[in-house]
PyMOL Python script that loads the backbone (N, CA, C, O; Angstrom):
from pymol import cmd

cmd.read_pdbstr("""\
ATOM      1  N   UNK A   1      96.530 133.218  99.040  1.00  0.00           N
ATOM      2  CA  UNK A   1      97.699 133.242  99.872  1.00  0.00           C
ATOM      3  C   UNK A   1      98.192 134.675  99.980  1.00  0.00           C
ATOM      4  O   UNK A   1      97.769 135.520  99.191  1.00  0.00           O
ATOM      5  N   UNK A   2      99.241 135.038 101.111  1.00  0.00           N
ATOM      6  CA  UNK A   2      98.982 136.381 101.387  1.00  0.00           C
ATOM      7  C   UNK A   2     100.632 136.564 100.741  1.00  0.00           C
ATOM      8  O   UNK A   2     101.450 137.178 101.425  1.00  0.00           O
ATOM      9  N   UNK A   3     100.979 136.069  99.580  1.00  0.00           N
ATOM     10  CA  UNK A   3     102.145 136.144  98.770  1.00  0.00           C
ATOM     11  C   UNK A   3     103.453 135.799  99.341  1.00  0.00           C
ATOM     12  O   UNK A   3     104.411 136.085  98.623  1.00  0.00           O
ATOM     13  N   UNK A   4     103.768 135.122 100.730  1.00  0.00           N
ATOM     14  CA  UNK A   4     105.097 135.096 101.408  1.00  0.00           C
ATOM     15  C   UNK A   4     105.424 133.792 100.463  1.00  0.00           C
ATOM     16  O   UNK A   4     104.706 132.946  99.930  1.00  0.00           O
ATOM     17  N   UNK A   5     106.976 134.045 100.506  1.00  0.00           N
ATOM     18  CA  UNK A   5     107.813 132.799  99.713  1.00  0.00           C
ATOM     19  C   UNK A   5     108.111 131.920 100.405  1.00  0.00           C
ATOM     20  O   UNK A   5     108.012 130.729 100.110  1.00  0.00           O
ATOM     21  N   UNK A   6     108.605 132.460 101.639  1.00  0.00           N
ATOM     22  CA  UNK A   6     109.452 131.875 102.338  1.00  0.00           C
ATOM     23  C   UNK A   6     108.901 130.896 103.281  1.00  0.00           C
ATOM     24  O   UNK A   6     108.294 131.271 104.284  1.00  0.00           O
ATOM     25  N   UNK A   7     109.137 129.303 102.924  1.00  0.00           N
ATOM     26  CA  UNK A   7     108.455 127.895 103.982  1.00  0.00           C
ATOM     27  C   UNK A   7     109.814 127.459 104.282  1.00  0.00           C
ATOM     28  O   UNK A   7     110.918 127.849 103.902  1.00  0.00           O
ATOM     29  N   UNK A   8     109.232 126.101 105.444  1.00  0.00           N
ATOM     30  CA  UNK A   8     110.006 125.630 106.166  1.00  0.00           C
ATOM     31  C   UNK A   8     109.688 124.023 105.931  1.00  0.00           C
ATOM     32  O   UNK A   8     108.592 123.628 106.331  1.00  0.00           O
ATOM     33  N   UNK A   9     110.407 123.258 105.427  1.00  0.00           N
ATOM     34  CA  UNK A   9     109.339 121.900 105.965  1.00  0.00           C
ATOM     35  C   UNK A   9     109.372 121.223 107.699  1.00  0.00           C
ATOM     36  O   UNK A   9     110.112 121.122 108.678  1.00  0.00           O
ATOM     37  N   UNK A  10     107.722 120.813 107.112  1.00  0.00           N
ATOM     38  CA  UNK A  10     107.645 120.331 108.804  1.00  0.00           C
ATOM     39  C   UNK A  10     107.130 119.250 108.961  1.00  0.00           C
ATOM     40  O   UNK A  10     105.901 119.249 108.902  1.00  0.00           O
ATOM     41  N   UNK A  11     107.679 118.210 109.161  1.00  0.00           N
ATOM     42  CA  UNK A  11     107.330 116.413 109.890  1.00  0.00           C
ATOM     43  C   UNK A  11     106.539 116.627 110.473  1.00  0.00           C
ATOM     44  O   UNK A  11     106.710 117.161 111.569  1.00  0.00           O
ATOM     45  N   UNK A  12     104.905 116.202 109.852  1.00  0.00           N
ATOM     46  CA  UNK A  12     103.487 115.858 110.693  1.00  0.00           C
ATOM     47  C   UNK A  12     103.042 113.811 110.087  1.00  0.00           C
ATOM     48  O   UNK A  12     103.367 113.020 109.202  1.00  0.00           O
ATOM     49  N   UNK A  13     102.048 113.886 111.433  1.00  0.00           N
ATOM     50  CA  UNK A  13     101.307 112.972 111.308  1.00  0.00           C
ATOM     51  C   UNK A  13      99.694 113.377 110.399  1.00  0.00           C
ATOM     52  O   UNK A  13      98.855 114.227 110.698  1.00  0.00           O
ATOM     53  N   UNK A  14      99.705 112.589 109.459  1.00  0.00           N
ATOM     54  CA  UNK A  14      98.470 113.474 108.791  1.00  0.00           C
ATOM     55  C   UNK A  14      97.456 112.397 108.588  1.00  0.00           C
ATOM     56  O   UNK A  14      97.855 111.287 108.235  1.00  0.00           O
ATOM     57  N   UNK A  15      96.008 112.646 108.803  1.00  0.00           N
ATOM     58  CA  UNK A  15      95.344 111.462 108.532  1.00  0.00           C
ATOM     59  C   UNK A  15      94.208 111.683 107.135  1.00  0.00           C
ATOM     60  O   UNK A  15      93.250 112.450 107.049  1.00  0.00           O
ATOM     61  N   UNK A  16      94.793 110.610 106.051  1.00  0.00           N
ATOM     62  CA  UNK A  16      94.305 110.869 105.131  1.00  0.00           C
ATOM     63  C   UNK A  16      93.596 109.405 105.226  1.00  0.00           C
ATOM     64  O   UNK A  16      93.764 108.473 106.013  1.00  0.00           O
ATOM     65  N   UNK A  17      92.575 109.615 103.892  1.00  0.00           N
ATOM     66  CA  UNK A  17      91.621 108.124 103.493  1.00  0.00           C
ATOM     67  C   UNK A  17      92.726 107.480 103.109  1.00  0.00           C
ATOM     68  O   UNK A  17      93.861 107.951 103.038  1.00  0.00           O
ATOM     69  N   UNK A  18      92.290 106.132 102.804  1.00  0.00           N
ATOM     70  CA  UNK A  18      93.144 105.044 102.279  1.00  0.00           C
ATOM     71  C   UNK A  18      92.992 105.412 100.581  1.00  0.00           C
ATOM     72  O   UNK A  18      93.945 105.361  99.804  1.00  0.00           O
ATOM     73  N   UNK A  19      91.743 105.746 100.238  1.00  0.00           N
ATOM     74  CA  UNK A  19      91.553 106.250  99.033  1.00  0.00           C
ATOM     75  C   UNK A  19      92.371 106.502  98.740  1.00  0.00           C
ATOM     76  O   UNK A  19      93.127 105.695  98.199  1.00  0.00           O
ATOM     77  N   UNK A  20      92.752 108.048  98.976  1.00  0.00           N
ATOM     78  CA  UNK A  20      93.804 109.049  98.541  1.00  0.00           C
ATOM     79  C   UNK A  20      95.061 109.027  98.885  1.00  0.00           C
ATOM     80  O   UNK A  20      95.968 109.798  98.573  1.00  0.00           O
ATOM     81  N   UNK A  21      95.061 108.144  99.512  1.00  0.00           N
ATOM     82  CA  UNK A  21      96.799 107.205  99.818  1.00  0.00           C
ATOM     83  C   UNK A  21      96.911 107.367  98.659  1.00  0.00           C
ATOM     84  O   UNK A  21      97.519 108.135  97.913  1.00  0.00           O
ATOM     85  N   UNK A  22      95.828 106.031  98.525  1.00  0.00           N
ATOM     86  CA  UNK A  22      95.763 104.832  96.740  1.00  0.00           C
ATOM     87  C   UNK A  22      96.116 105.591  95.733  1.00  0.00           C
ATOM     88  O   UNK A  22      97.164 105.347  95.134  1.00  0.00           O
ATOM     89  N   UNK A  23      95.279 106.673  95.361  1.00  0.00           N
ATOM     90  CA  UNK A  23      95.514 107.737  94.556  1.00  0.00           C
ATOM     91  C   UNK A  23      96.641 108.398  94.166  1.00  0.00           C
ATOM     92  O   UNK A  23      96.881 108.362  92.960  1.00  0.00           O
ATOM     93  N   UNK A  24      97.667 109.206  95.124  1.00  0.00           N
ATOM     94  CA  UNK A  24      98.573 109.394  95.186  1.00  0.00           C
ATOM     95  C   UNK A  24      99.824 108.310  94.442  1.00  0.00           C
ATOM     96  O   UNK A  24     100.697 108.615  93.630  1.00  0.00           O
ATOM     97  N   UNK A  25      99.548 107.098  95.008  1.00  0.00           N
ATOM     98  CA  UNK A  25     100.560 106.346  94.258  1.00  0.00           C
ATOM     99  C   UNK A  25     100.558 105.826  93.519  1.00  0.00           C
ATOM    100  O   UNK A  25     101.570 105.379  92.978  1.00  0.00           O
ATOM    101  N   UNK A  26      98.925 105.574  93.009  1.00  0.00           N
ATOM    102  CA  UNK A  26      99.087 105.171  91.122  1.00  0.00           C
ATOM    103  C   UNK A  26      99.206 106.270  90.375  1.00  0.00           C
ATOM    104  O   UNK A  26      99.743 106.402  89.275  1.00  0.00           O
ATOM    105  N   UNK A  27      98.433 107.386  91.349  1.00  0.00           N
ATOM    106  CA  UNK A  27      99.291 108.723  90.099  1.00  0.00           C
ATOM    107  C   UNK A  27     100.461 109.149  90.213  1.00  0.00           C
ATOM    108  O   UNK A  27     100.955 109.447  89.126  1.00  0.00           O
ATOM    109  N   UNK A  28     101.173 109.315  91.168  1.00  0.00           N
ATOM    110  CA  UNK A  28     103.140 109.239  90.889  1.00  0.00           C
ATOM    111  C   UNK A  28     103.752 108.439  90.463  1.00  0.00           C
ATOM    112  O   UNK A  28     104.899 108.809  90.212  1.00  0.00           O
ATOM    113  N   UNK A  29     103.451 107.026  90.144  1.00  0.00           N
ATOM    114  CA  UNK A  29     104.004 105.695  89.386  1.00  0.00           C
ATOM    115  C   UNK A  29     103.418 106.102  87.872  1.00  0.00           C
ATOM    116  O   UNK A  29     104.233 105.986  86.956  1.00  0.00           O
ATOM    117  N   UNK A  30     102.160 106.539  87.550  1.00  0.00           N
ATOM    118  CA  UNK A  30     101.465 106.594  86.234  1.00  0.00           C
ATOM    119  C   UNK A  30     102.343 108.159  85.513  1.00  0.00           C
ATOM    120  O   UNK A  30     102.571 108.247  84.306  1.00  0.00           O
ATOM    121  N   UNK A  31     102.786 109.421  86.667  1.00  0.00           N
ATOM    122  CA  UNK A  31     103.576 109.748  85.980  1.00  0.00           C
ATOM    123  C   UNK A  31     104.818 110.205  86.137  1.00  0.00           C
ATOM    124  O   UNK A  31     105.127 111.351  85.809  1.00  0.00           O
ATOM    125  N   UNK A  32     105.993 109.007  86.865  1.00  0.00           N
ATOM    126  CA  UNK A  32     106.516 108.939  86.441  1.00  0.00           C
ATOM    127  C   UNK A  32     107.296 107.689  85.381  1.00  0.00           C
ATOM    128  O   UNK A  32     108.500 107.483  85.232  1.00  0.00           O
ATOM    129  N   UNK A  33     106.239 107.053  84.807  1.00  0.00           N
ATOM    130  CA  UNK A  33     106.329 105.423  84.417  1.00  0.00           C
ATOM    131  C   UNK A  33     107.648 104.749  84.701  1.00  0.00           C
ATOM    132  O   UNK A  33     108.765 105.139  85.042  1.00  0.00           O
ATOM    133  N   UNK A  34     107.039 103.481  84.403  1.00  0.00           N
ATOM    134  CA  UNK A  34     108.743 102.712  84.412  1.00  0.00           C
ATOM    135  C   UNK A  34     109.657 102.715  83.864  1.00  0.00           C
ATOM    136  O   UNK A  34     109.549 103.560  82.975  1.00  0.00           O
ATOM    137  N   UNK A  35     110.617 102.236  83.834  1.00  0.00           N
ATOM    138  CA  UNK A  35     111.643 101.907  83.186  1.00  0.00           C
ATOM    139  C   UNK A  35     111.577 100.444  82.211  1.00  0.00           C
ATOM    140  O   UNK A  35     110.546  99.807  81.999  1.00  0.00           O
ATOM    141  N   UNK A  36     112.497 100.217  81.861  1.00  0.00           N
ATOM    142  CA  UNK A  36     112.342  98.805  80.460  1.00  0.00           C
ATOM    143  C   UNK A  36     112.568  98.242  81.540  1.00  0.00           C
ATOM    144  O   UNK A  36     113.790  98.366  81.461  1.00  0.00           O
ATOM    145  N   UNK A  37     112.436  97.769  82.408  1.00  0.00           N
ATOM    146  CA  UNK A  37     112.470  96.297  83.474  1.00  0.00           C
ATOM    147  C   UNK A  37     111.310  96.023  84.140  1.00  0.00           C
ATOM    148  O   UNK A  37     111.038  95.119  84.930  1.00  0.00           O
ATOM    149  N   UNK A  38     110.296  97.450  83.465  1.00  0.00           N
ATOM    150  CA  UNK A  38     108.930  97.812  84.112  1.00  0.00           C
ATOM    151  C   UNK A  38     109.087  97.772  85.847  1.00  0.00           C
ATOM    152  O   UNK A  38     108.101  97.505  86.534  1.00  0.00           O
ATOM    153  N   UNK A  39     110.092  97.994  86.311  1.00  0.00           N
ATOM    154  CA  UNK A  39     109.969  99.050  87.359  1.00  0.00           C
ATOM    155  C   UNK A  39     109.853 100.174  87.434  1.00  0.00           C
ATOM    156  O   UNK A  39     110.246 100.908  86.528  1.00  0.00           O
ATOM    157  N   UNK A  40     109.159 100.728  88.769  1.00  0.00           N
ATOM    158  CA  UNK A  40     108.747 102.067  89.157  1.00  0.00           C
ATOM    159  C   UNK A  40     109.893 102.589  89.582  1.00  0.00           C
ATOM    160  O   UNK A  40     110.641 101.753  90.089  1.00  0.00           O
ATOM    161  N   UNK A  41     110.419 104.029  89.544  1.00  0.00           N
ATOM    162  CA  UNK A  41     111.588 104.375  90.399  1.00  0.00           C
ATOM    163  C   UNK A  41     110.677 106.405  90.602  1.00  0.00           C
ATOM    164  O   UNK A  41     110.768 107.461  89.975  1.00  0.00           O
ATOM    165  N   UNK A  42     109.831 105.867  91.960  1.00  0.00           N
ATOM    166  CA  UNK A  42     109.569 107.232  92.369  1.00  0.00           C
ATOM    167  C   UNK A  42     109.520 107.022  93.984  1.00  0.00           C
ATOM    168  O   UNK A  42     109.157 105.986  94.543  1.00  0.00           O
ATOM    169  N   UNK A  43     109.874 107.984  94.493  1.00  0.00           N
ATOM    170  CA  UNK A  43     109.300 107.869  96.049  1.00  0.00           C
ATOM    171  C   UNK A  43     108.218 108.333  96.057  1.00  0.00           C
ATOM    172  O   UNK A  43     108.090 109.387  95.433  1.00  0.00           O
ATOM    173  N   UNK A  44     106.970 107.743  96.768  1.00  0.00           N
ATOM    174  CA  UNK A  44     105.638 107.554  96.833  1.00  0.00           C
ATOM    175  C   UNK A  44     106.082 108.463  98.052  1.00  0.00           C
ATOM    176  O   UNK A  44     106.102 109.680  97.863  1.00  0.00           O
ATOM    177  N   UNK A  45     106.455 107.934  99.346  1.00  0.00           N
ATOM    178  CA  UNK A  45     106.468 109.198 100.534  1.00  0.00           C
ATOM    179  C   UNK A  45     106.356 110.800 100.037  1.00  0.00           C
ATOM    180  O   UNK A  45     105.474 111.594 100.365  1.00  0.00           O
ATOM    181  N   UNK A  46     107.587 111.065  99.084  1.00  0.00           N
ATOM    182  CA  UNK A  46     107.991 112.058  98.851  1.00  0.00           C
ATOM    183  C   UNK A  46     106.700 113.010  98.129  1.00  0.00           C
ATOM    184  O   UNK A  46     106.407 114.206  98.102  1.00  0.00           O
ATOM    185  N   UNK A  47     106.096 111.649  97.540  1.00  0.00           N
ATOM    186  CA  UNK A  47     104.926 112.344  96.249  1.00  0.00           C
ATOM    187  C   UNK A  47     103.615 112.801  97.282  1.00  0.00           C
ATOM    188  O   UNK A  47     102.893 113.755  96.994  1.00  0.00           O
ATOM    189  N   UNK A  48     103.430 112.013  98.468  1.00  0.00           N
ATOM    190  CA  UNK A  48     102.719 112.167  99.384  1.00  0.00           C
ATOM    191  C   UNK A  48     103.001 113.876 100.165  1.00  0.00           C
ATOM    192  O   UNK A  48     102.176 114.717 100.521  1.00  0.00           O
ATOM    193  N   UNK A  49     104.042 113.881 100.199  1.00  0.00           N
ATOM    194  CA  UNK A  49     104.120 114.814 100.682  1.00  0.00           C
ATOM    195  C   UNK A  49     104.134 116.090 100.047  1.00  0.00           C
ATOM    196  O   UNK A  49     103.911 117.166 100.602  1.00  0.00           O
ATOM    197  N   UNK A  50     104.443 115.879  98.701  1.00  0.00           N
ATOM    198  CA  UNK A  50     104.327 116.971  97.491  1.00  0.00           C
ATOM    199  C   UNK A  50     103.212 117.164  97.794  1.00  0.00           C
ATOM    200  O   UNK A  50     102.932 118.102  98.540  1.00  0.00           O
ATOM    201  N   UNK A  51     102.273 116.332  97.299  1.00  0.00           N
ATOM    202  CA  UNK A  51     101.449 116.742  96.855  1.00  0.00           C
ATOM    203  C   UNK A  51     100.186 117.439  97.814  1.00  0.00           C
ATOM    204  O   UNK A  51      99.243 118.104  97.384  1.00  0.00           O
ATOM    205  N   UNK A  52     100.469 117.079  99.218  1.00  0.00           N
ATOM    206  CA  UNK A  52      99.682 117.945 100.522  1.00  0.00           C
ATOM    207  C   UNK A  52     100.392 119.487 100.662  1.00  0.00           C
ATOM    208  O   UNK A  52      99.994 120.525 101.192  1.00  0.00           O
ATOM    209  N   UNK A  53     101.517 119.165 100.001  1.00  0.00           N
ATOM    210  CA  UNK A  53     102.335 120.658 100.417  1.00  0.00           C
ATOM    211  C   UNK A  53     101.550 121.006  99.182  1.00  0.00           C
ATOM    212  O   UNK A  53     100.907 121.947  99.649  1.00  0.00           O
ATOM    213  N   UNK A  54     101.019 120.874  97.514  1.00  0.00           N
ATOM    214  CA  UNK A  54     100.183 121.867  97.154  1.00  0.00           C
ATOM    215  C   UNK A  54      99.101 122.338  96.909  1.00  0.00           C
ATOM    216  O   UNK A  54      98.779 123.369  96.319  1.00  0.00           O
ATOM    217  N   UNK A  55      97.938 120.732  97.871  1.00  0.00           N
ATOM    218  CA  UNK A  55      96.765 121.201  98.279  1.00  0.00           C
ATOM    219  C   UNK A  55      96.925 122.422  98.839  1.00  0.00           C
ATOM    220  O   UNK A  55      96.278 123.404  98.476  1.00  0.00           O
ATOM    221  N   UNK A  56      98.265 122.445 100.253  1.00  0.00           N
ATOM    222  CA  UNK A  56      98.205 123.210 101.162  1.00  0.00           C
ATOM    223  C   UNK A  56      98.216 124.607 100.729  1.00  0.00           C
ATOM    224  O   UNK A  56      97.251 125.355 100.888  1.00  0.00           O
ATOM    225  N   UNK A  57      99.422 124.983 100.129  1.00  0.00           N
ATOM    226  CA  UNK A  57      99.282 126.019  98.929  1.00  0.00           C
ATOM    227  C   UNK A  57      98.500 126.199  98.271  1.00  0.00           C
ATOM    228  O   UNK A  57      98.159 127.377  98.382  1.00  0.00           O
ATOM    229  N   UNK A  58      97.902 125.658  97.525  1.00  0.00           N
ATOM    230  CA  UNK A  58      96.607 126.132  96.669  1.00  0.00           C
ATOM    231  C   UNK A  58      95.260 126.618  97.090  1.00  0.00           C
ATOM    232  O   UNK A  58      94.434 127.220  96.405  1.00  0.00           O
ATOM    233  N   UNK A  59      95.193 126.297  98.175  1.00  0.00           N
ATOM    234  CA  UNK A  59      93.523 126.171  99.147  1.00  0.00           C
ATOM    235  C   UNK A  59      94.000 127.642 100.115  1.00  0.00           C
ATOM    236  O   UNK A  59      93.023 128.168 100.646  1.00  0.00           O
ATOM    237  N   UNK A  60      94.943 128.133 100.311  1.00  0.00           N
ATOM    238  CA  UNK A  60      95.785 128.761 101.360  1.00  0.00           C
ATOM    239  C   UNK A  60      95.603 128.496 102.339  1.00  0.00           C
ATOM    240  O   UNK A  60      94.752 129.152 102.939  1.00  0.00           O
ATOM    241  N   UNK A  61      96.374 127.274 103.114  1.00  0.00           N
ATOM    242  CA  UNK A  61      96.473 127.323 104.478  1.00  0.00           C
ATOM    243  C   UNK A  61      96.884 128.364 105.396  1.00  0.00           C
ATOM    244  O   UNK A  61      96.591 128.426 106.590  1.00  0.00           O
ATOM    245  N   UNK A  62      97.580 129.167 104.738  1.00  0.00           N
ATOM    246  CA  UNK A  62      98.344 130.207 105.791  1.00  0.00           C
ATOM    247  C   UNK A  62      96.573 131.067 106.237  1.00  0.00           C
ATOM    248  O   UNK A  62      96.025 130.933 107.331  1.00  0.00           O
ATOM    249  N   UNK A  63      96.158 131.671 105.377  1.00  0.00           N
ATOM    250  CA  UNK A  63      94.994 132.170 105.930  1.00  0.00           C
ATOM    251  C   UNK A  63      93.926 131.394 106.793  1.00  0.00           C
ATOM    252  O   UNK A  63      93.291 131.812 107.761  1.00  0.00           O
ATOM    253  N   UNK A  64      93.893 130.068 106.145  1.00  0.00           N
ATOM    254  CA  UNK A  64      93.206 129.176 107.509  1.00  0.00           C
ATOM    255  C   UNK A  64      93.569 128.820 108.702  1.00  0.00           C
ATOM    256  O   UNK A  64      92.753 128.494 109.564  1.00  0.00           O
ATOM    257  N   UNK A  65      94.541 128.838 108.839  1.00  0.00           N
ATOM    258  CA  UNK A  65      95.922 128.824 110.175  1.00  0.00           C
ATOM    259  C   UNK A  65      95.452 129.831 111.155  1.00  0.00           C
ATOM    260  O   UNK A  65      95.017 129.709 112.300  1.00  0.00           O
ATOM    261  N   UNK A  66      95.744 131.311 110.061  1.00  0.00           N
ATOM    262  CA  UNK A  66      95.815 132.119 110.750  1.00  0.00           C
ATOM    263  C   UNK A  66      94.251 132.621 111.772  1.00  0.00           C
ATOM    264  O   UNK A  66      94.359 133.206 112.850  1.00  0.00           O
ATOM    265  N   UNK A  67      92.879 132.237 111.139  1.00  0.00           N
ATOM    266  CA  UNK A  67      91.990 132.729 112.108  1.00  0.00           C
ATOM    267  C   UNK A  67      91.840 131.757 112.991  1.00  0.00           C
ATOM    268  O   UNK A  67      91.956 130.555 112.750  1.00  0.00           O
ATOM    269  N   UNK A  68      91.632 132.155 113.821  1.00  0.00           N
ATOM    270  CA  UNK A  68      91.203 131.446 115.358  1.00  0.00           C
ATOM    271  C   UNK A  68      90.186 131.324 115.605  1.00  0.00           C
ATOM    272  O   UNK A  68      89.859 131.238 116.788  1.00  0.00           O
ATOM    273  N   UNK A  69      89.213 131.264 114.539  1.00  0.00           N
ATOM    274  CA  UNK A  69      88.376 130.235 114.547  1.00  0.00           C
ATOM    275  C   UNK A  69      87.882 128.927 114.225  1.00  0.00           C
ATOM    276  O   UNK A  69      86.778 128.400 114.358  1.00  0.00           O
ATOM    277  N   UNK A  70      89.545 128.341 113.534  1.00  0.00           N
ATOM    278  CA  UNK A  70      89.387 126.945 112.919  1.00  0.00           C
ATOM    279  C   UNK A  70      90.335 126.330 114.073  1.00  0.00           C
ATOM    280  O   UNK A  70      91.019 125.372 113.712  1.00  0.00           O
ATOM    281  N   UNK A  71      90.505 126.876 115.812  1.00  0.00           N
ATOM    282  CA  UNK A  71      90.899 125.954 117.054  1.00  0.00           C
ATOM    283  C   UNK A  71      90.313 125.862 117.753  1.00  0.00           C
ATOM    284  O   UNK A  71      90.653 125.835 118.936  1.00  0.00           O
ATOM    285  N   UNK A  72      88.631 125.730 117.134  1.00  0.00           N
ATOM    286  CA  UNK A  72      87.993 125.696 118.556  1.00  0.00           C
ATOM    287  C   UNK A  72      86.880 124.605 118.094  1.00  0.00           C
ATOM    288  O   UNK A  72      86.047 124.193 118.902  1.00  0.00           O
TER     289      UNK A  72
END
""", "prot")
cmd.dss("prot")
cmd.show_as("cartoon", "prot")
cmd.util.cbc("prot")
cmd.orient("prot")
């Protein structure tokens, strides 16, 4: 990544496997476990979205964004 801090969030449609739906939400329920009524209390959306925001970060999207050769 080319070190900038500064993001914005942004409402997309994203198409992931059903897999890694799946994934996502037994691993945000597994950690954040239940409570003594053995309910879950996490937002799965939210974890969904964490957690693409730090593929996105980690892989650096900003540099893949930026060449113009990944719009054609």
């Amino acid at each position: 990544m080319t070190g900038s801090s500064e993001t914005i969030t942004v409402n997309a449609n994203v198409s992931i496997t059903v897999e890694a739906l799946q994934a996502v939400v037994a691993n945000a329920k597994a950690a954040a476990g239940s409570d003594d009524r053995g309910v879950f209390r996490v937002d799965t959306a939210d974890s969904v979205s964490d957690i693409i925001s730090l593929f996105l970060a980690e892989k650096d999207f900003e540099t893949f964004a930026k060449d113009i050769n990944n719009y054609t």
